[in-house]
TORGU-99690 format. One line per field, with one value per residue: x, y, z of N, C-alpha, C in turn; residue in one letter. Coordinates in nm, 2 decimals. Layout:
<nodes>
n.u [X / ...]
n.v [Y / ...]
n.w [Z / ...]
ca.u [X / ...]
ca.v [Y / ...]
ca.w [Z / ...]
c.u [X / ...]
c.v [Y / ...]
c.w [Z / ...]
residuo [a / ...]
</nodes>
This chain:
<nodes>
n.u [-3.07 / -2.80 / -2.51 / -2.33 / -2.04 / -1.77 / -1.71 / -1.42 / -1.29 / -1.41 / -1.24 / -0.94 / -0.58 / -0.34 / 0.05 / 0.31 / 0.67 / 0.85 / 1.16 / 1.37 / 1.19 / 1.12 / 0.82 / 0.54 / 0.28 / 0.00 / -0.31 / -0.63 / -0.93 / -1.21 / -1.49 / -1.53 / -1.60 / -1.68 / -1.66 / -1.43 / -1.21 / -1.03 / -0.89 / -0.73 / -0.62 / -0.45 / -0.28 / -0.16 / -0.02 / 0.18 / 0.31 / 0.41 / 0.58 / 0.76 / 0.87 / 0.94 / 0.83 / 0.87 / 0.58 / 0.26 / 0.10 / -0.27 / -0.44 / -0.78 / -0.85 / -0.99 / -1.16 / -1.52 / -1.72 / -1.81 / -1.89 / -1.92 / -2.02 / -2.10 / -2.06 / -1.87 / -1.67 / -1.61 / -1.56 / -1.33 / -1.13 / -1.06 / -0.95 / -0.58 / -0.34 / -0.17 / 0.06 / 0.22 / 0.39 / 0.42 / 0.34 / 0.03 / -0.15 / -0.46 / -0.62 / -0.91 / -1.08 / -1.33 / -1.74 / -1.84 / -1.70 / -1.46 / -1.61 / -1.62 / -1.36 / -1.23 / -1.42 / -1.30 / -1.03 / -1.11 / -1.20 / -0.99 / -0.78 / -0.65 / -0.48 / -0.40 / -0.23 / -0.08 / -0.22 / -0.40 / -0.66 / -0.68 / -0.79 / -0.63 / -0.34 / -0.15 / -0.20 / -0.14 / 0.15 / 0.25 / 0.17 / 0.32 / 0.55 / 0.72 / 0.84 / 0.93 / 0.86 / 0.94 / 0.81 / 0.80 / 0.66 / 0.52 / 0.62]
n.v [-0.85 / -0.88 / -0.76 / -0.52 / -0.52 / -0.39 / -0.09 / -0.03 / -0.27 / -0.41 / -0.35 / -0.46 / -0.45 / -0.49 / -0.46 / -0.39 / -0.35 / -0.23 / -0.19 / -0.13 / 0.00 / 0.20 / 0.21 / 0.17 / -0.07 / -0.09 / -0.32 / -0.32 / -0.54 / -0.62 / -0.47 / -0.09 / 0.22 / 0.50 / 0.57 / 0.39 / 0.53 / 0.72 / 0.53 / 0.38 / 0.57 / 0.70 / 0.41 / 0.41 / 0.63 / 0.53 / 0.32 / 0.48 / 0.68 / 0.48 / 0.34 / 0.57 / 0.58 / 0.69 / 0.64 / 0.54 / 0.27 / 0.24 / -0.09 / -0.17 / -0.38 / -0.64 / -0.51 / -0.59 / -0.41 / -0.08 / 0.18 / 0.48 / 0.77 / 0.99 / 1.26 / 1.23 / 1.16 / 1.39 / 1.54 / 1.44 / 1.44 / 1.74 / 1.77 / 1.87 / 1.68 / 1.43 / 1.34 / 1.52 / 1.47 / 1.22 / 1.07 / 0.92 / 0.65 / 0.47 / 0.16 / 0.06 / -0.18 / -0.21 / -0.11 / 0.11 / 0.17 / 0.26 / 0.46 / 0.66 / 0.68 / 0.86 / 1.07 / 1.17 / 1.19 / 1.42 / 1.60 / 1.66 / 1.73 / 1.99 / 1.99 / 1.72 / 1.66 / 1.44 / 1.24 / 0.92 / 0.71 / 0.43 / 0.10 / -0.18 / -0.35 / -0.33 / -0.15 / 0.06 / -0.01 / 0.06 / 0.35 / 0.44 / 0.39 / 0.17 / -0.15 / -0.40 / -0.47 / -0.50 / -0.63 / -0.63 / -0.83 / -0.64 / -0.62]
n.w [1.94 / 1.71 / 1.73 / 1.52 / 1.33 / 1.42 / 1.17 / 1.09 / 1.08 / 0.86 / 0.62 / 0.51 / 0.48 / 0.26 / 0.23 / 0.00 / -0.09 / -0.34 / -0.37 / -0.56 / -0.76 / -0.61 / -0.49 / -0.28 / -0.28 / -0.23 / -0.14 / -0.11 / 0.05 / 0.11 / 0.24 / 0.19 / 0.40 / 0.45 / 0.74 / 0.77 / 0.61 / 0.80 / 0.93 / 0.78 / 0.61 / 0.82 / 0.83 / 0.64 / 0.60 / 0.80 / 0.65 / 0.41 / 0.55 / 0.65 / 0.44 / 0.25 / -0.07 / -0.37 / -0.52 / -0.49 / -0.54 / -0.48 / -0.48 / -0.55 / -0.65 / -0.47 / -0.36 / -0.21 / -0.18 / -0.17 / 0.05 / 0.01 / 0.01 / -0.28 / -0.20 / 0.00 / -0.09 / -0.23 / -0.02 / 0.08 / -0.14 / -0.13 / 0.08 / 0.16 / 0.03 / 0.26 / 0.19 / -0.07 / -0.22 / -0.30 / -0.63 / -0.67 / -0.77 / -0.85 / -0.80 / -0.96 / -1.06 / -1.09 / -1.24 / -1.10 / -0.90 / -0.99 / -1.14 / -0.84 / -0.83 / -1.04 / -1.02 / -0.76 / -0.88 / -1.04 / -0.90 / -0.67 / -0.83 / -0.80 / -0.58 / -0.61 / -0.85 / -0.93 / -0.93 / -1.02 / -1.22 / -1.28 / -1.41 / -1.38 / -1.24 / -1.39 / -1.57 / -1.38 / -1.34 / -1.57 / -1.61 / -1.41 / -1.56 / -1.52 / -1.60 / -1.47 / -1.22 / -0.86 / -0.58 / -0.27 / 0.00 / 0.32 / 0.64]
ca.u [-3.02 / -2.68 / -2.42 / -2.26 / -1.90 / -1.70 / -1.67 / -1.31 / -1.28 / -1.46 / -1.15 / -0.79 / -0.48 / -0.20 / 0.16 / 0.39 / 0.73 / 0.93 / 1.29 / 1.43 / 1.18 / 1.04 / 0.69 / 0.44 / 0.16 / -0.17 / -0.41 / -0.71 / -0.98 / -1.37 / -1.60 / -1.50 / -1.66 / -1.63 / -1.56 / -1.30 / -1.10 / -0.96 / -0.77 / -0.73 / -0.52 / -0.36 / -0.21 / -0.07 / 0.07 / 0.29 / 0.42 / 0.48 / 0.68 / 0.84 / 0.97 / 0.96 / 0.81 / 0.80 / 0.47 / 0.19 / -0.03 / -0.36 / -0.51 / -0.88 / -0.94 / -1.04 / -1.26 / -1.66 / -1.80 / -1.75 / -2.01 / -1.86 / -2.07 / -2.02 / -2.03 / -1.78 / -1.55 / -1.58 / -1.49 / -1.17 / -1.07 / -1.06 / -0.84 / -0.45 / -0.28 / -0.06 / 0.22 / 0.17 / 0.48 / 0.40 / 0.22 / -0.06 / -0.24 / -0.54 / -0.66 / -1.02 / -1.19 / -1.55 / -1.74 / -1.88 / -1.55 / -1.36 / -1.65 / -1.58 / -1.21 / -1.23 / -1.46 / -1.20 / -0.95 / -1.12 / -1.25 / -0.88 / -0.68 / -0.55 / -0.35 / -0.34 / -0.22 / 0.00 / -0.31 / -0.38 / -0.70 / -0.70 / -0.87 / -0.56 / -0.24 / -0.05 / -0.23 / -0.10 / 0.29 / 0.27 / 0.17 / 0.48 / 0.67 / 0.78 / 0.80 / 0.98 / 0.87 / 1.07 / 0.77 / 0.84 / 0.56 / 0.59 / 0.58]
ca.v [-0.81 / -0.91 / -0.64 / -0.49 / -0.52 / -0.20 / -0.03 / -0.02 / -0.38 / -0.44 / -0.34 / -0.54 / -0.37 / -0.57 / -0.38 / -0.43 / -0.26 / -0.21 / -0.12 / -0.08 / 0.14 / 0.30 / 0.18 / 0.11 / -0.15 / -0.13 / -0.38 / -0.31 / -0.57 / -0.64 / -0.34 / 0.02 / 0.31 / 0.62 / 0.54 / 0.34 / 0.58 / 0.77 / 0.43 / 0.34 / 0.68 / 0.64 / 0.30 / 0.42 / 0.70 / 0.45 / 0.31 / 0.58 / 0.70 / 0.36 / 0.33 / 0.71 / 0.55 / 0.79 / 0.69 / 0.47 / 0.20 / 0.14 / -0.15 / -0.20 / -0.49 / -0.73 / -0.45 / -0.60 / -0.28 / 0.09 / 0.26 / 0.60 / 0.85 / 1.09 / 1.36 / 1.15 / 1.17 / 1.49 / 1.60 / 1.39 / 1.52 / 1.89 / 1.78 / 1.86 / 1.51 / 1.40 / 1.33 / 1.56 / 1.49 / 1.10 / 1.03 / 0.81 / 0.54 / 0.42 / 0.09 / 0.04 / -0.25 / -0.24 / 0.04 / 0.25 / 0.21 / 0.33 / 0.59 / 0.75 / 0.74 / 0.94 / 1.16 / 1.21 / 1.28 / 1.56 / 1.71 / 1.67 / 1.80 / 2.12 / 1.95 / 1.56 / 1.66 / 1.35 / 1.13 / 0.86 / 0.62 / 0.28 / -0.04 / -0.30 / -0.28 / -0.33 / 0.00 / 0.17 / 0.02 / 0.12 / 0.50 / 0.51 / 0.37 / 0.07 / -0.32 / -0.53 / -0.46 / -0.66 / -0.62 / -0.74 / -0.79 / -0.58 / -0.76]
ca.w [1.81 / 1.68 / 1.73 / 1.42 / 1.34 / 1.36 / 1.08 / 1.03 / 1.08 / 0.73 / 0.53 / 0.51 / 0.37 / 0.26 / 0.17 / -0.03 / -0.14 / -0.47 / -0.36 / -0.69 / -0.83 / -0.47 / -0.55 / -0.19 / -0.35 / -0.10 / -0.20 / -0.04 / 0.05 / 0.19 / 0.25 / 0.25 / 0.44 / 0.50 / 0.87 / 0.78 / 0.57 / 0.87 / 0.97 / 0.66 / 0.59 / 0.90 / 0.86 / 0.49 / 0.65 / 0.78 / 0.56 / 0.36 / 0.56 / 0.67 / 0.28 / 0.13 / -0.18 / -0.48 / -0.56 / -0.43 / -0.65 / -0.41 / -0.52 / -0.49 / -0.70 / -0.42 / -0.23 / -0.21 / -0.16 / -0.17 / 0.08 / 0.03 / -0.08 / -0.40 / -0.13 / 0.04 / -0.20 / -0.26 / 0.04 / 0.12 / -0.25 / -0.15 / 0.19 / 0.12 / 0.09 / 0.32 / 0.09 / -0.17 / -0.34 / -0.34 / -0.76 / -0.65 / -0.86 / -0.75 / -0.95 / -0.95 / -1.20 / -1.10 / -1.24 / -0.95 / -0.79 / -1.13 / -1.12 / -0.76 / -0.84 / -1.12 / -1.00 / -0.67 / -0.96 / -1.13 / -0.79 / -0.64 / -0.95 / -0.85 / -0.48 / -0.65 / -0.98 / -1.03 / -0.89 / -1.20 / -1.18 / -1.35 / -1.45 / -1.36 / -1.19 / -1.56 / -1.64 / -1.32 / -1.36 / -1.72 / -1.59 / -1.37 / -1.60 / -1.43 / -1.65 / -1.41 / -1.05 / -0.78 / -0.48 / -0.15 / 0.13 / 0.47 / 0.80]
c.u [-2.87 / -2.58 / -2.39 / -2.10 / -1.83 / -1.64 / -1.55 / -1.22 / -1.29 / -1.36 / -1.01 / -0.72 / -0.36 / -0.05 / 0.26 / 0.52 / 0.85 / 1.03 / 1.34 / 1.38 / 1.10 / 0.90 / 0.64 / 0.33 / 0.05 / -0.24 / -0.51 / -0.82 / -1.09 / -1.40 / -1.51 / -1.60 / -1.60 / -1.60 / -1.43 / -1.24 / -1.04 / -0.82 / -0.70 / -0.61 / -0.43 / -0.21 / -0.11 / 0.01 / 0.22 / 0.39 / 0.50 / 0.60 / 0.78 / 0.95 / 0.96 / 0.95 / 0.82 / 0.65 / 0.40 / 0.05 / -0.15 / -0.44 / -0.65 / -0.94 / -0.99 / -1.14 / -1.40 / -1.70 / -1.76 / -1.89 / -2.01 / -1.95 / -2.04 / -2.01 / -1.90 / -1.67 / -1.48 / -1.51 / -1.37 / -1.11 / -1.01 / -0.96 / -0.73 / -0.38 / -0.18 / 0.06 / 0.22 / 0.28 / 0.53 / 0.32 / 0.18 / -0.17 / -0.34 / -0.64 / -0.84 / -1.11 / -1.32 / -1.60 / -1.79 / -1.81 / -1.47 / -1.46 / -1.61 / -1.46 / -1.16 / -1.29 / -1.35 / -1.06 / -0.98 / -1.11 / -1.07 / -0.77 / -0.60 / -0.47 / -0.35 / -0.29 / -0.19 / -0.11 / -0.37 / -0.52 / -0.72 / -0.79 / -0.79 / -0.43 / -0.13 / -0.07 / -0.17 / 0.05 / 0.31 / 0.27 / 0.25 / 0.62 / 0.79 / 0.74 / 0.86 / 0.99 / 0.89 / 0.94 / 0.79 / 0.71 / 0.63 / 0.57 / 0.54]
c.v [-0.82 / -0.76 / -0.65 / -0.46 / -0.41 / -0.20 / -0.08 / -0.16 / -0.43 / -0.45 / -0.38 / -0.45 / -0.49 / -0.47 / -0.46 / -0.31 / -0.28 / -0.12 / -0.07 / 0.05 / 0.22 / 0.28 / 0.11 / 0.07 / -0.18 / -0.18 / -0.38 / -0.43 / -0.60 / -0.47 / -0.18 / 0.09 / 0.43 / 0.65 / 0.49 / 0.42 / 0.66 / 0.68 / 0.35 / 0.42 / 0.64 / 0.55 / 0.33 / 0.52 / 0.65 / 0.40 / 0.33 / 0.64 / 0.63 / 0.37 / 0.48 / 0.66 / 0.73 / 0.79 / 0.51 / 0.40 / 0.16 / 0.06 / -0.24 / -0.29 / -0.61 / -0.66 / -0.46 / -0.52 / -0.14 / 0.15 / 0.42 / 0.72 / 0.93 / 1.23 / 1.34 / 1.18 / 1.29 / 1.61 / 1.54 / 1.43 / 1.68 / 1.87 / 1.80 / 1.73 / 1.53 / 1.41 / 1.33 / 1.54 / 1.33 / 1.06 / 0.89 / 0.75 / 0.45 / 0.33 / 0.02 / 0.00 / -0.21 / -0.06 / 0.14 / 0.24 / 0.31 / 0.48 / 0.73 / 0.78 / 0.87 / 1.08 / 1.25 / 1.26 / 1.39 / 1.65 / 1.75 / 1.73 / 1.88 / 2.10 / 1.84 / 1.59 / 1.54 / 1.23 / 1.03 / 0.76 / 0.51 / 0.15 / -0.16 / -0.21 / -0.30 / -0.20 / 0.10 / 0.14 / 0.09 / 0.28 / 0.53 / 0.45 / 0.27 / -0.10 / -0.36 / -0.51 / -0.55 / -0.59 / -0.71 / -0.73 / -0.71 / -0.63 / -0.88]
c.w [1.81 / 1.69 / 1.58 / 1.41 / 1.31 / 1.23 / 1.01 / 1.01 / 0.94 / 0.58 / 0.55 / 0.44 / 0.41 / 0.16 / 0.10 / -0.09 / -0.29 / -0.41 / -0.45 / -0.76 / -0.71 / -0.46 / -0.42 / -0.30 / -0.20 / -0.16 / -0.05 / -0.09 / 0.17 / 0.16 / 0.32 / 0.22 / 0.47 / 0.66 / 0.90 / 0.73 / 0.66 / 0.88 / 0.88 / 0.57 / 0.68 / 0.91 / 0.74 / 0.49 / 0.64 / 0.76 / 0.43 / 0.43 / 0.63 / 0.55 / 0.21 / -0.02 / -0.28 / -0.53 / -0.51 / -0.54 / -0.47 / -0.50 / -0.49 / -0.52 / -0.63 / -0.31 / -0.31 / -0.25 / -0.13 / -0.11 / 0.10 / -0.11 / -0.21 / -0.32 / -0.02 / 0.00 / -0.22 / -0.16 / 0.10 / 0.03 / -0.25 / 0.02 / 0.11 / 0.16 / 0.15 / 0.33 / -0.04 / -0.30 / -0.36 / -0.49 / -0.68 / -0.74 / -0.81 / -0.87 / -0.89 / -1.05 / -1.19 / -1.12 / -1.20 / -0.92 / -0.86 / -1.12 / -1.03 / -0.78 / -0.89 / -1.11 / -0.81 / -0.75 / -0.99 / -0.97 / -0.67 / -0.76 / -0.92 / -0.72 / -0.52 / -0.78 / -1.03 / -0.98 / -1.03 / -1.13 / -1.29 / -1.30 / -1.36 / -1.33 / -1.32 / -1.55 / -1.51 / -1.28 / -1.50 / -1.68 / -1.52 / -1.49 / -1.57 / -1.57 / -1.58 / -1.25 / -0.92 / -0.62 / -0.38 / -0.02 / 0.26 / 0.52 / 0.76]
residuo [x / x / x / x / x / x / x / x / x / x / x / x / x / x / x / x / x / x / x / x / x / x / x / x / x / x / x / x / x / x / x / x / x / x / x / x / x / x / x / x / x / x / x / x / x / x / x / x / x / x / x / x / x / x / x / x / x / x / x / x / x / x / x / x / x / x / x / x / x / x / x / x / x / x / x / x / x / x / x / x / x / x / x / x / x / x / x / x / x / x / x / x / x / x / x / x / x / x / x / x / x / x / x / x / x / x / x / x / x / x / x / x / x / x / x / x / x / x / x / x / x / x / x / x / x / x / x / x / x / x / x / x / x / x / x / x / x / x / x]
</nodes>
């Protein structure tokens, strides 16, 4: 029987940063699990606090698969974020991804307040307030 590829393997993150307006851009891509979001947090730790962004776009529009329960959700939603005084935008086209998001907004509301989820990364510079973002890749 073929071994299985770890978990956390299955999901890529690529960074990027906006010096001008403080803005980390995570685009997330392949398959995420709920195994993986430990290292997944972790790594965005980071580079949060590499760059002290003001606020953080994750972008999921090139992630396959979302195998993260609605119970899943619900309970990393009710954790105290990290960097609670980072507004995070979390852009999610497809619509069971756009669903869990949303539903991780309402269920997180009262420690994510400034948490925002969107369709396209237009719709989540337009919600900070940002037209002319000067991103630069990390490493």
């Amino acid at each position: 029987m073929a071994s299985q590829p770890h978990p956390q393997m299955l999901t890529s993150s690529h960074f990027e940063f906006d010096p001008v307006n403080r803005i980390l851009l995570r685009r997330l891509q392949g398959r995420i699990t709920e195994e993986a979001l430990e290292s997944l947090h972790l790594e965005g730790h980071k580079y949060r606090t590499a760059t002290k962004p003001r606020a953080e776009i994750v972008d999921c529009s090139c992630v396959t698969e979302t195998t993260i329960s609605s119970d899943g959700i619900r309970q990393l939603a009710r954790q105290q974020p990290a960097d609670p005084d980072i507004t995070l935008v979390i852009v999610s086209p497809a619509t069971a991804a756009f669903g869990l998001g949303r539903m991780f907004q309402i269920v997180a509301e009262s420690t994510r307040p400034s948490l925002t989820v969107v369709r396209t990364v237009d719709e989540a510079l337009a919600a900070l307030g940002v037209r002319s973002p000067h991103f630069e890749p990390l490493e």
